[in-house]
Every structure is written in structure tokens, then in C-alpha cells.
C-alpha positions, 0 to 999 in steps of 0.5 A: 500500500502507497504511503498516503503522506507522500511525496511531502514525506520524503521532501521534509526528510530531505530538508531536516537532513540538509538542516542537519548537515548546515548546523553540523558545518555551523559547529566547524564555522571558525575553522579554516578549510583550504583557504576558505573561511566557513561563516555559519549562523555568524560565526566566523564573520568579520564584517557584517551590518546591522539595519536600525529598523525603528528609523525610516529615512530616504534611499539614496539620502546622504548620511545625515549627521544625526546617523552617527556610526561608532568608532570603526563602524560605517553608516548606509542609508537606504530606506533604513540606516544600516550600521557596518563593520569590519573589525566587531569586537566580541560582544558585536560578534556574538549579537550578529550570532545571537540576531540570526539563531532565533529564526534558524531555531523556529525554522529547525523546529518546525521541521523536526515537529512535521516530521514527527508528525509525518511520522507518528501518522505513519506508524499511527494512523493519520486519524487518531489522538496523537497524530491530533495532540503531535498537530496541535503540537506543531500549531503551538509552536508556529504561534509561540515559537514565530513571535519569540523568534521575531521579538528575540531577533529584533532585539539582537538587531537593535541592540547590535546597531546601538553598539554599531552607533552613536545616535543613542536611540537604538537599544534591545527596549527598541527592538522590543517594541518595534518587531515586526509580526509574523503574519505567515507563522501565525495564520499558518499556526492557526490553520493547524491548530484549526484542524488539529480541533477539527482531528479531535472532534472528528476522532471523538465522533468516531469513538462514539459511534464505534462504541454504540455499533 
């Protein structure tokens, strides 16, 4: 009998494995490999910006000397200030790590929980209890995990350009209050959390009838 949950079965499988492998290789990111510097998750980089979200400017505008950059940071100006550096001290460093770990955690996690659940229902059956409680599982934490990873980038990011500059107005308080909602994690979590209700009400129904037959 043909699995009913492929091709998507099989496709999810692929991912987690290359997910894997890019986290293996994040782990080697600060070794040098035949010349070539790994840089993963921002480890290993030695210049990277920063954008001040919380300011709207102009494209193209000539740096205004209210975007003042700190010392061995540049400034550029797009529609938002965007604070650079190539030579980060170790706390700028690891807040370029920190502003890009949220979003790969959400994003790894999601993946392992469908395949949890691409696998419980395999084993289990798609309409059953666990495959709804593994669902519903997996709908938290596209609701939870998307806001937690946006809010924890965005106050890396903000407290990385208030390093970067010497504005003064950046801060982790500004990226805590200016970031930016995940609208697609959250419909998404709601669709599954949706059907995971609808899974139950659908297995309750049919334990009922099941046990008056």
C-alpha cells in the first residue's frame, strides 16, 4: 500500500537532513578549510551590518549627521540606516550570532515537529489522538515559537546597531517594541491548530459511534 503522506514525506526528510548537515558545518564555522573561511549562523564573520529598523529615512539620502556610526563602524542609508563593520569586537560578534539563531531555531523546529508528525501518522494512523495532540503540537509552536523568534531577533538587531552607533536611540527596549509580526507563522499556526480541533472532534465522533455499533 502507497504511503498516503507522500511525496511531502520524503521532501521534509530531505530538508531536516540538509538542516542537519548546515548546523553540523555551523559547529566547524571558525575553522579554516583550504583557504576558505566557513561563516555559519555568524560565526566566523568579520564584517557584517546591522539595519536600525525603528528609523525610516530616504534611499539614496546622504548620511545625515544625526546617523552617527561608532568608532570603526560605517553608516548606509537606504530606506533604513544600516550600521557596518569590519573589525566587531566580541560582544558585536556574538549579537550578529545571537540576531540570526532565533529564526534558524523556529525554522529547525518546525521541521523536526512535521516530521514527527509525518511520522507518528505513519506508524499511527493519520486519524487518531496523537497524530491530533503531535498537530496541535506543531500549531503551538508556529504561534509561540514565530513571535519569540521575531521579538528575540529584533532585539539582537537593535541592540547590535546601538553598539554599531552613536545616535543613542537604538537599544534591545527598541527592538522590543518595534518587531515586526509574523503574519505567515501565525495564520499558518492557526490553520493547524484549526484542524488539529477539527482531528479531535472528528476522532471523538468516531469513538462514539464505534462504541454504540
Amino acid at each position: 500500500m502507497s504511503n498516503p503522506l507522500e511525496p511531502i514525506s520524503s521532501a521534509i526528510k530531505v530538508v531536516v537532513t540538509v538542516i542537519a548537515a548546515l548546523l553540523v558545518a555551523g559547529v566547524l564555522g571558525a575553522m579554516t578549510l583550504d583557504g576558505v573561511h566557513l561563516r555559519v549562523l555568524g560565526v566566523g564573520d568579520k564584517n557584517f551590518c546591522a539595519t536600525d529598523t525603528s528609523t525610516t529615512v530616504g534611499g539614496g539620502e546622504v548620511p545625515d549627521p544625526e546617523f552617527k556610526p561608532a568608532p570603526g563602524a560605517t553608516v548606509e542609508m537606504d530606506a533604513h540606516p544600516s550600521y557596518c563593520t569590519e573589525d566587531p569586537t566580541a560582544t558585536q560578534s556574538l549579537l550578529n550570532i545571537a540576531k540570526q539563531i532565533p529564526s534558524s531555531v523556529f525554522t529547525v523546529g518546525a521541521l523536526l515537529l512535521v516530521l514527527w508528525l509525518i511520522r507518528g501518522a505513519e506508524g499511527d494512523g493519520l486519524f487518531t489522538a496523537r497524530t491530533a495532540h503531535r498537530l496541535r503540537t506543531l500549531g503551538w509552536w508556529l504561534l509561540a515559537g514565530g513571535v519569540l523568534s521575531a521579538v528575540a531577533t529584533s532585539v539582537a538587531e537593535q541592540a547590535l546597531v546601538g553598539s554599531l552607533s552613536r545616535s543613542g536611540d537604538a537599544s534591545a527596549l527598541t527592538g522590543l517594541l518595534s518587531w515586526d509580526m509574523p503574519y505567515m507563522a501565525l495564520l499558518t499556526g492557526l490553520g493547524v491548530l484549526s484542524f488539529a480541533r477539527v482531528m479531535r472532534i472528528g476522532i471523538t465522533m468516531r469513538e462514539e459511534l464505534d462504541g454504540t455499533a
